[in-house]
N, C-alpha and C positions, 0 to 999 in steps of 0.2 A: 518847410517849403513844399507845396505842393507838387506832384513829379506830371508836367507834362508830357503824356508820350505822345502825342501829335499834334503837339504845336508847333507852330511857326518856328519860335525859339529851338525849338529842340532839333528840327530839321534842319535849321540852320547851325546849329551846333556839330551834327552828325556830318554834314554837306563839309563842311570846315575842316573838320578832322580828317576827314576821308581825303579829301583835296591836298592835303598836308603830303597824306601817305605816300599819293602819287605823283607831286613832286618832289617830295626823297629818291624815289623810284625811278623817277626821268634822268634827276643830277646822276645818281648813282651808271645807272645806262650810258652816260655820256662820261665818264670819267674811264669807263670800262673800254668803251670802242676806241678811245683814244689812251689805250694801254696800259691805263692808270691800274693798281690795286686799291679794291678797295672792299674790303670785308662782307658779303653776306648777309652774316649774323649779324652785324648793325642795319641793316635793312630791315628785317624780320625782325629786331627790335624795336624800330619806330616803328610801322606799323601794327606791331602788336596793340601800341599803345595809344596808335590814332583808332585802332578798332576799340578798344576798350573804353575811347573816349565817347564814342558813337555810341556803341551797344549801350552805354549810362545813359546818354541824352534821349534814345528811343525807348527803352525797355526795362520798368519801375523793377530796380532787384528783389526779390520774397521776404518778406517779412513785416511784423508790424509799420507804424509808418515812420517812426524814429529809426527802427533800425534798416529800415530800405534807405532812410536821408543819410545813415552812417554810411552805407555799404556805397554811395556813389562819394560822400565826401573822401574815402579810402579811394577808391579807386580813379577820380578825378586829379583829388590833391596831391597823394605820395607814390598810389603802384604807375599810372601813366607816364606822370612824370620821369620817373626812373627809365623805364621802358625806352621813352623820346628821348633821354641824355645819354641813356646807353649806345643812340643810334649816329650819336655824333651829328646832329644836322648843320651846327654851326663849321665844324671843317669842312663837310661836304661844299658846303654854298661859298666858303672860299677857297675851296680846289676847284668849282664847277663853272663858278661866274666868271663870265667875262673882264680882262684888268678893268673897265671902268667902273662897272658893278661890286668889285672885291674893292676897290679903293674906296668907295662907298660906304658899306660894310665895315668896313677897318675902322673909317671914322665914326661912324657909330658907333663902336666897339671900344671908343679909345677918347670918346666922350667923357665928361664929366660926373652927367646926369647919368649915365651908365655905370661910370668907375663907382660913383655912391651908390647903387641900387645892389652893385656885385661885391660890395665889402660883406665879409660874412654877419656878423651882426647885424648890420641892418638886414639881411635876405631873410635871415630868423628872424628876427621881429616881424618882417611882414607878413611870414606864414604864420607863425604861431603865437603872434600878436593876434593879426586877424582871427584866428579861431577862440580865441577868448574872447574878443569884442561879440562874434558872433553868438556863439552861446552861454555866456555869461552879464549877455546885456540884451535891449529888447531888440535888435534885428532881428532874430531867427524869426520871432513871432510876427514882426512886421512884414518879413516877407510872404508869409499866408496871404496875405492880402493884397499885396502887391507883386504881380507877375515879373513887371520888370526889374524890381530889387531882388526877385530870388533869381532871374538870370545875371544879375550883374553881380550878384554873392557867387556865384558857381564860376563865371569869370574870374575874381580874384582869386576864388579857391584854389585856382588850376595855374594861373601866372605866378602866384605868389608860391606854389610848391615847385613849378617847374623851375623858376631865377634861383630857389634855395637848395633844390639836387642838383642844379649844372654848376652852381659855386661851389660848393660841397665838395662835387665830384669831380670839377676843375677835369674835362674831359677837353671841353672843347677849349681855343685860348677865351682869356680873359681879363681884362684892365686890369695890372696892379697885380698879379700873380700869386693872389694869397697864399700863407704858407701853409703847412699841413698841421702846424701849432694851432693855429687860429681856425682853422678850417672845422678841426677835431673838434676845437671847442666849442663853437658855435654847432654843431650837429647834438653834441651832448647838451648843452643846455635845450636845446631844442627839444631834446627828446623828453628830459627832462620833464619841461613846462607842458609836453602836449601828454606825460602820462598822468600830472599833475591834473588835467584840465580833465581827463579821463576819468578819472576819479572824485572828480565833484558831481559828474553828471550820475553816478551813481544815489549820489545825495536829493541831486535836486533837478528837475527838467529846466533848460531854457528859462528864464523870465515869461511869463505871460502863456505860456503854453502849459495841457494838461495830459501827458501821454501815461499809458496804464505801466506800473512797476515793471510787470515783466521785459516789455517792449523800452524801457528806461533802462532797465540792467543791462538787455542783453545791448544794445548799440554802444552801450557804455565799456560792456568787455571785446565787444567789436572794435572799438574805438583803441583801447589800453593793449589788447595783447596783436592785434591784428598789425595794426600803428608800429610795433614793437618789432616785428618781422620785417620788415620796410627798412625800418632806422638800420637794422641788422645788414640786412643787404649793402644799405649805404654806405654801413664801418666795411665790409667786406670789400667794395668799390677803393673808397680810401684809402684802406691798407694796403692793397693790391696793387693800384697805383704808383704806391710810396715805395712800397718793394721793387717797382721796375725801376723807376727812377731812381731808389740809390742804386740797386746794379748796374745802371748802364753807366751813374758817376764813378761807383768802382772801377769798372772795368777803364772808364777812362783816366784816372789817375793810375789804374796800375800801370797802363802804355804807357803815359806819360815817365811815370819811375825809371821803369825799362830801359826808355830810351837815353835818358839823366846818365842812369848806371852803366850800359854797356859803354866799354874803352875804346876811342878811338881805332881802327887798322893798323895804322902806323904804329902806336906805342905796341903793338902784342907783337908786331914783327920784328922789334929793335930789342925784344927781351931774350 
């Protein structure tokens, strides 16, 4: 895929991102004046990674031209995304909106066509399904030729990574509460199939396309170890998670105990 850096598309990709940031930055504003807490660091988190999505859409990364198309697949598909979940936007927008707005929200959220999009199997398959369709069949090439199937591949690349790190990471809420069993798995096969898919490209380029060895290899160990640093992060989110939540369960069943255990007033005075 050709990398536009002044086109329409790409402005309009950079303009979007950017828009994103600043309405993070408004809710956040507004959850603050009205005394709310509400972290920082997840500010500076999404927009880390509404800039990061901008900087890709304006500014073709260095290197050959496979591996400038890896270094924005990395950073569109899996480092962004992480970045925007880290920043929580889906709590902010139902602490920030108005109750008609948040009831809105809700039922989208609590949708059907939603509940199946956020089952972790399926959010893997459409991230790293998609990326085998794309370079293991004749899109990639297809899109050379056509502008607007290489902006609509860069679209799913970035939907389809962002639904599968907010399921994953189960930050914000989500339909059906997946567990951290199913969660784990789905992230490991994932990872799986995308160092699987890493390591063909070492074999062979894309269908229909003819890019020089070197610039083959190297997107290729871009692709395998860089990919690998990401997923890493992700177990790190996971675990983390998982560790808060059984501690706060601990700590409430030990109250609980506690309270079971301690004897009545009465019986300790009549002894």
């Amino acid at each position: 895929m050709q990398h536009q850096q002044d086109g329409p598309l790409a402005l309009l990709a950079a303009g979007l991102a950017l828009g994103g940031a600043v309405v993070q930055a408004i809710a956040a504003a507004r959850l603050r004046r009205r005394g709310d807490r509400w972290s920082p660091l997840r500010d500076l988190s999404f927009t880390a990674g509404a800039v990061l999505l901008a900087a890709v859409a304006l500014v073709a990364p260095p290197g050959g031209t496979f591996t400038s198309h890896m270094a924005q697949h990395l950073a569109t598909g899996m480092v962004a995304p992480l970045l925007i979940v880290l920043g929580r936007p889906v709590t902010l927008a139902l602490r920030s909106l108005p109750p008609g707005g948040r009831r809105r929200l809700l039922a989208v959220l609590r949708s059907r066509p939603v509940a199946a999009l956020a089952y972790p199997p399926v959010a893997a398959l459409l991230d790293v399904g998609g990326l085998w369709l794309l370079y293991r069949g004749p899109l990639f090439a297809a899109a050379h030729e056509r502008a607007w199937l290489g902006a609509l591949i860069h679209v799913h690349v970035f939907a389809a990574g962002l639904l599968f790190t907010a399921v994953v990471c189960a930050l914000d809420p989500l339909p059906g509460r997946p567990g951290i069993v199913l969660r784990g798995a789905a992230l490991v096969g994932a990872g799986a199939a995308h160092a699987v898919l890493a390591r063909t490209l070492y074999a062979a380029p894309p269908p229909g396309t003819a890019f020089g060895a070197r610039d083959l290899a190297t997107a290729a160990e871009l692709m395998y170890y860089d990919g690998d640093l990401v997923e890493i992060a992700l177990v790190a989110v996971v675990g983390l998670r998982w560790y808060a939540a059984s501690g706060r369960r601990l700590a409430r069943e030990s109250r609980r105990g506690a309270g079971r255990e301690e004897p009545p007033a009465s019986a300790s005075y009549g002894q």
